[in-house]
N, C-alpha and C positions, 0 to 999 in steps of 0.2 A: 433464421437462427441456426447457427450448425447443431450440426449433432451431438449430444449428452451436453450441451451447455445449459445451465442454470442461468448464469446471467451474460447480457451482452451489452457492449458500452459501447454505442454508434456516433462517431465524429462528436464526441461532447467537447464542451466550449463552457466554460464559466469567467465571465467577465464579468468587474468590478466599475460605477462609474466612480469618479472621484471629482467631477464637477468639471466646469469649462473646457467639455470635451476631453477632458480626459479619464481614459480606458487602461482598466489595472488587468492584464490577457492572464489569470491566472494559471487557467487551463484552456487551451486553445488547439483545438481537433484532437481528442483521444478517443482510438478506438480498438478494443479484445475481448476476449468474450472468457468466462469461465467457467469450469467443466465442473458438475455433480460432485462434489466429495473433495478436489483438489486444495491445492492454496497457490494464489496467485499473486507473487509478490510484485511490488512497486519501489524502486529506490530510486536514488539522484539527490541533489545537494539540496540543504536546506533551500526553500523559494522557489521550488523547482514546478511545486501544484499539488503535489501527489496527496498529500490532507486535504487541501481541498477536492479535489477529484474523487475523496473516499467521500468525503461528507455531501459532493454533488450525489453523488451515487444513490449514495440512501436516502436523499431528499432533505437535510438537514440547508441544504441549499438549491434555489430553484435555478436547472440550466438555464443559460443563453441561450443556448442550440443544441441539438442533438438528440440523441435517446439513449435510454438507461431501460432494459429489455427484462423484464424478468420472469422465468419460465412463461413467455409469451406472450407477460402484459406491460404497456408501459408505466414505470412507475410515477413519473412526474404528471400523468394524466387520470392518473388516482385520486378519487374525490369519495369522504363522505365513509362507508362502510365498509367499499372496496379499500380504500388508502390503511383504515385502521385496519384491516384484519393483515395487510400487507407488513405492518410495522412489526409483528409476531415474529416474522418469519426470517426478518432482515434486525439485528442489529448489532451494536458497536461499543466499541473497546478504543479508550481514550487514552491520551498520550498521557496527562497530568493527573495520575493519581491522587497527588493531594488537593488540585482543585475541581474533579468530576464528582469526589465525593462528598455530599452535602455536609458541613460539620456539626450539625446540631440533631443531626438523626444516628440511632444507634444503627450499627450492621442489621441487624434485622427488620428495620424500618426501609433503609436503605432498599435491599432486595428485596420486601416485599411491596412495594410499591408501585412497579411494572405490574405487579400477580392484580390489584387494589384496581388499578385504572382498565382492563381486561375481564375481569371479574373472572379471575383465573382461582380454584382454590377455595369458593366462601368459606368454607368450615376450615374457624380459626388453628384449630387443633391438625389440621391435614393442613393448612399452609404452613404452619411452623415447624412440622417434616420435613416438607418440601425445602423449606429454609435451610434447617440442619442436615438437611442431604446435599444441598447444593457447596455449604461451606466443606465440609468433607470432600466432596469431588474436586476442589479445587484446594486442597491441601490443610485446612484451616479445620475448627472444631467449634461442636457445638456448645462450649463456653463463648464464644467468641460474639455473639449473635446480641450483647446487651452492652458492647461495647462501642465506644466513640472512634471515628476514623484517625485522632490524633493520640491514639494508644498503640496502632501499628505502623511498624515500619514500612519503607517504599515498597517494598515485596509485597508487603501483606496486603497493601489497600488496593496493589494492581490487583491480587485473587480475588477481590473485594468486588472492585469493579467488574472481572471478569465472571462472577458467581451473577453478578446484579442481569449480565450480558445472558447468561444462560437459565434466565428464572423466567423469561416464555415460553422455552424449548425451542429457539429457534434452529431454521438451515442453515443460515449463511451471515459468517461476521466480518465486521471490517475492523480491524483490528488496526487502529493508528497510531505507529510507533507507539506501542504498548509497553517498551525496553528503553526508551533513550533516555528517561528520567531516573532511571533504577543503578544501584552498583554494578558492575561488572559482575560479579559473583552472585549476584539476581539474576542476570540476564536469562542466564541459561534455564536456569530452572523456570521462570517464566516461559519461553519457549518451547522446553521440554512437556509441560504442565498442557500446553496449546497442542501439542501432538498427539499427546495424550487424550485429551478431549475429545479431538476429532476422530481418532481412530474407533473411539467408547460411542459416540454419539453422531457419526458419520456426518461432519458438520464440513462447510466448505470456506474456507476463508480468501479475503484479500486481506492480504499482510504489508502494510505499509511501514518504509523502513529508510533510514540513511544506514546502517551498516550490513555491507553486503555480504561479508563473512557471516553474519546470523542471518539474513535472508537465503543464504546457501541453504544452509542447515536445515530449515522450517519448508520454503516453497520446491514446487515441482516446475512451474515456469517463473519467469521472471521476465517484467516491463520494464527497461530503462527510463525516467524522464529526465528530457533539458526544457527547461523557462517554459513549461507550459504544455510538451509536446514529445511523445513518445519515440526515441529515437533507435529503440534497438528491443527486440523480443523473443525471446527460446526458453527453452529448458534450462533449468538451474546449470546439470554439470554440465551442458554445452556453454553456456556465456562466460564459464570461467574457464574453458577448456580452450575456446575458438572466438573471442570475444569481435567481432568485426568493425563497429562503430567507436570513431576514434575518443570518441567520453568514454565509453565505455572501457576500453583501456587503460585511460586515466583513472578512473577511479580503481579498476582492479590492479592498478599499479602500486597504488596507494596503502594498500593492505600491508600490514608488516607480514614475514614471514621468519616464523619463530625457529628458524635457523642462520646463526651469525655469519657461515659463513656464504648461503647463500645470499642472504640481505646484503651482503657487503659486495657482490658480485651482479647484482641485476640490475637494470639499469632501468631508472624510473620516469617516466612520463609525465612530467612537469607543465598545468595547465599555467600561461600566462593570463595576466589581465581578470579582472572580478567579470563575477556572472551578471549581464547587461539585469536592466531592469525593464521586468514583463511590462511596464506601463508605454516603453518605447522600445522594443523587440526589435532586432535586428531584421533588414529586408533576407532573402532569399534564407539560406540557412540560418535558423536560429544561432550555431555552435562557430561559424566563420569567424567569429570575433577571437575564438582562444584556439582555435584548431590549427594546431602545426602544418597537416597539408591539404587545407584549403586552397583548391581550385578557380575558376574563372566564372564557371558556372555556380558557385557557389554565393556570390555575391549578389543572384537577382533572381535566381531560382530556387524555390522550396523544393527541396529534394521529396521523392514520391515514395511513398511505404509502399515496400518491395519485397519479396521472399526471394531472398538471394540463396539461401541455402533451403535443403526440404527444413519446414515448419524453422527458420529461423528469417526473422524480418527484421529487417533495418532500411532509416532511412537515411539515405547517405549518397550523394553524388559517385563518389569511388568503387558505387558497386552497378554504376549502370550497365548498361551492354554496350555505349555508344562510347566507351571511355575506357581506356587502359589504369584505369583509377586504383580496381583492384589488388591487379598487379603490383603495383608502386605502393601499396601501403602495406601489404605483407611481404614483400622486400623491405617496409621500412621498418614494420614492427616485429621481423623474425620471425610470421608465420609461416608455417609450410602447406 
């Protein structure tokens, strides 16, 4: 396990069967590790795995293969005592605010129900602090605590959810797509709210996400995925600085940029053909099917996760050593 990392996700694999042989490759070889205190985001198109790959992580689903490493113990090999005190320490933040929150329990029933199954708190008087501190921390008041989750708006039931997420005191959250159900003018302050947190209560997340303009924002690294399999990995402002993997481009193509007269002048990277389906994956590189300069070898060889630049990884034929690939796609994409 490297160094200052908290957790580490070795070749994980979650496959679905669907009957008569057929195999739904959700997530198929994912492997990074995440440092003490950081946030580690995950994007790529909707179907791409990365909810699933949250929810393998925490055990909400049992891998196919692989391991999911946490401060040194494996978590999917967790039975019994060891597994429940684990669940403290790890948990998560759902996308569907209005269907994660139960409807017929108030706020206060709600978060204290983790504290209930734990035997966090008995004295009802010192849990119901705890309660009204945790809704303050997350923006909300302690009126709020005897009320139904279809009293507040999307904003409010995410702080909701998120208060419920931090009423163990846990280290580490998986926070999946916690913004994609929310207004735009939510967004941020959900986000903000998440920074906030962490810096207050030195918490470490993985942030799962389709919009990489708020994934900028929020994480310190950032994992690409396509169909199941992580194709490009660095630091935030390096991926939108020097993006190398040709998805990876695409999508950061796609971003508007809130100047008309640059928008009108950049020239955008236009994925053809849909995202194949993970149940029959493309042989050799997953992304050959929509990729502009797909190569020879690309067609029967899975490309190997590579540190092509210091701490920046992708994987990608065009960055071998054996291949003038390089070259030819930052001549094509204007890098220098």
């Amino acid at each position: 396990m490297g160094k200052d990392a908290l957790l580490e996700v070795k070749n994980l694999k979650k496959h679905f069967s669907l009957g008569k042989e057929r195999i739904l490759k959700a997530v198929d070889g994912v492997s990074f590790q995440i440092k003490k205190g950081e946030t580690f985001g995950i994007v790529g198109e909707s179907g791409c795995g990365k909810s699933t790959a949250g929810r393998t992580i925490i055990g909400l689903y049992d891998r196919t293969e692989g391991e999911v490493i946490y401060e040194g113990e494996n978590v999917h090999k967790m039975t019994g005592k060891e597994r429940f005190a684990f669940q403290r320490k790890m948990q998560m933040i759902f996308q569907d605010p209005y269907a994660s929150l139960n409807p017929r329990s108030t706020v206060r029933e709600i978060i204290s129900e983790p504290m209930e199954v734990h035997g966090l708190y008995p004295d009802k008087k010192e849990r119901l602090e705890r309660i009204y501190q945790l809704l303050e921390d997350v923006g909300l008041n302690r009126d709020h605590a005897n009320r139904y989750p279809h009293e507040f708006s999307g904003g409010q039931r995410q702080r909701i959810g998120i208060a419920r997420a931090l009423s163990l005191d846990p280290e580490f959250i998986i926070a999946d797509e916690p913004i994609s159900a929310l207004d735009v003018s939510v967004q941020a302050q959900v986000v903000n709210l998440l920074k906030d947190l962490q810096r207050k209560k030195g918490l470490t997340f993985l942030f799962i996400a389709h919009d990489l303009s708020m994934v900028k924002h929020i994480s310190d690294r950032i994992g690409v995925m396509y169909l199941g399999n992580l194709v490009e990995q660095t630091a935030s402002t390096n991926l939108y600085k020097n993006p190398l993997h040709p998805y990876t481009q695409a999508l950061l193509s796609a971003i508007p940029i809130p100047d008309p007269d640059v928008e009108d002048r950049r020239e955008r990277m236009i994925l053809k053909g849909e995202l194949p389906s993970p149940i029959n994956p493309p042989s050799g590189c997953v992304f050959k099917t929509r990729c502009p300069l797909a190569m020879d070898a690309c067609q029967t060889v899975k490309p190997e996760w590579q540190e092509a630049e210091a701490d920046h990884f992708v994987a990608c034929h065009l960055y071998n050593k054996d291949t003038d690939g390089r070259q030819k796609y930052s001549q094509a994409m204007g890098i220098k």
